[in-house]
C-alpha positions as CSV (number, residue, x, y, z in Angstrom):
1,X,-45.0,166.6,151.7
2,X,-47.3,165.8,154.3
3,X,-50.5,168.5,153.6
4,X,-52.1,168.1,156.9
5,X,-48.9,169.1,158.9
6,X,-48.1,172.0,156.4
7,X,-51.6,173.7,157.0
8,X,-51.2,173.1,160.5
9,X,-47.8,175.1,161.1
10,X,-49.3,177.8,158.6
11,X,-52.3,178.1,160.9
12,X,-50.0,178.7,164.1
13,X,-49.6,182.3,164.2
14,X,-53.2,182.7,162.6
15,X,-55.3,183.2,165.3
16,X,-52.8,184.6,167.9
17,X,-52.1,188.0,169.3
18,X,-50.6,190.8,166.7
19,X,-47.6,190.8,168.6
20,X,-46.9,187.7,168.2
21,X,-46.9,187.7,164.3
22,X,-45.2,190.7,164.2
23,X,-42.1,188.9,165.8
24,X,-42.6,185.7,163.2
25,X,-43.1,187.8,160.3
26,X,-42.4,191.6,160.6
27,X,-42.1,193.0,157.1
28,X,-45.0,190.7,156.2
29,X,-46.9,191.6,159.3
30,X,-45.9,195.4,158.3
31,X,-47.8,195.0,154.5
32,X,-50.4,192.9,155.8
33,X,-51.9,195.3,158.1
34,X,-51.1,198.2,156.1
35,X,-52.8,197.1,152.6
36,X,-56.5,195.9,155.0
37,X,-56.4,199.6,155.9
38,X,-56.3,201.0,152.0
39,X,-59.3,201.3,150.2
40,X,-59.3,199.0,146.5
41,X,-59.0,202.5,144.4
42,X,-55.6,203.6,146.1
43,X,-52.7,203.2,143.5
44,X,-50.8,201.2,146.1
45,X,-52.5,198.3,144.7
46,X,-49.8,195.7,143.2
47,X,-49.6,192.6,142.3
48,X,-47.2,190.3,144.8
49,X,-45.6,187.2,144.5
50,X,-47.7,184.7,147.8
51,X,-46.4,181.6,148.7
52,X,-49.5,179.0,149.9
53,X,-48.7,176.7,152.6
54,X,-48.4,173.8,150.4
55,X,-45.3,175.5,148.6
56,X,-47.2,177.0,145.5
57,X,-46.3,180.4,143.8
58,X,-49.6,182.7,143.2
59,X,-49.9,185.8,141.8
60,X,-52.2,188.2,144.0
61,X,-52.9,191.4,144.0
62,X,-53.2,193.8,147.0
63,X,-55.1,195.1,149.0
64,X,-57.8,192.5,148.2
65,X,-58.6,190.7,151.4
66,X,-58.2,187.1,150.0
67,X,-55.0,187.8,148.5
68,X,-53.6,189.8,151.7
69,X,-54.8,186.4,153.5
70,X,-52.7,184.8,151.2
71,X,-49.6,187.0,151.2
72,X,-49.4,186.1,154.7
73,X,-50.8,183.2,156.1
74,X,-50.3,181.1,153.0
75,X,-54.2,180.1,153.7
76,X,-57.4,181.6,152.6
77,X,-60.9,180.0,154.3
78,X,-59.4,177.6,157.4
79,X,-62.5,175.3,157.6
80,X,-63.0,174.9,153.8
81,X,-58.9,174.2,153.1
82,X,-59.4,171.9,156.1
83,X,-62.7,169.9,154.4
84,X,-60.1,169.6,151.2
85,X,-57.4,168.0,153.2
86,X,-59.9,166.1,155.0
87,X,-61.9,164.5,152.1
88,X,-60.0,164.9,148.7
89,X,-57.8,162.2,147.8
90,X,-55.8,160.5,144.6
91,X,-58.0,160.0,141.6
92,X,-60.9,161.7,142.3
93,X,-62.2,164.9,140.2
94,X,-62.6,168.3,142.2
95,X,-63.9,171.2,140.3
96,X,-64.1,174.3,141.4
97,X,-67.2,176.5,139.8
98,X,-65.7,180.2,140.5
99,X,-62.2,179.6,140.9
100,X,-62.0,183.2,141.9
101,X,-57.6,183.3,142.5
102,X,-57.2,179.8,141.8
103,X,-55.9,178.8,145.8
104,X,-58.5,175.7,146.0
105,X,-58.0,174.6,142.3
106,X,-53.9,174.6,143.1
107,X,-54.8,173.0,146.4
108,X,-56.4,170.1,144.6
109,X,-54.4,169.7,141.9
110,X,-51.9,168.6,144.9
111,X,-54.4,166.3,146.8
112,X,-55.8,164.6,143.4
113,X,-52.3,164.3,141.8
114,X,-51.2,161.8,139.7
115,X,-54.3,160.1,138.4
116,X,-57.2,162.3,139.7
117,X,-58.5,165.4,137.6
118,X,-58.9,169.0,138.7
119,X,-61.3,171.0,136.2
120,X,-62.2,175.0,137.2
């Protein structure tokens, strides 16, 4: 799978008008705006099955922003996804001090596989 074109058709309904992702992605579009409008304490908080752009399955759990980013774009911090793509490639060693949902440490597991290393 080619990464770069991947993030690129993930990021095309990102920045556009509301409209327009409610016609892409309705039901999604639907949650998405709901769960940014709950507070964290409200027992609507779930956890959902988010796809990322480069075809992993995460675990999230809404209404956290991060995880709502994920839930729908597939993406979570543009520029810093877009540095990985950029400047990680097969064999080196990425590791991710936080690894708050795990996104970048999947992402990299992808860009360093087979011989590179991914600690978090």
């Amino acid at each position: 799978m080619d990464l770069e074109r991947a993030f690129a058709r993930a990021m095309t309904f990102a920045p556009g008008p509301w409209w327009r992702r409610l016609l892409h992605k309705p039901a999604k579009t639907l949650i998405y705006a709901a769960a940014l409008r709950l507070p964290l304490w409200v027992p609507f908080a779930r956890q959902v099955s988010a796809q990322t752009f480069f075809e992993e399955e995460m675990l999230v759990v809404l209404p956290e922003e991060s995880a709502c980013q994920l839930f729908y774009y597939g993406v979570i911090e543009e520029d810093v996804t877009a540095f990985l793509l950029t400047y990680l490639t097969e064999g080196m060693t990425f590791i991710d001090v936080g690894a708050h949902s795990g996104y970048f440490t999947l992402l990299a597991s992808q860009l360093v596989h087979p011989s590179g290393w991914v600690h978090a």
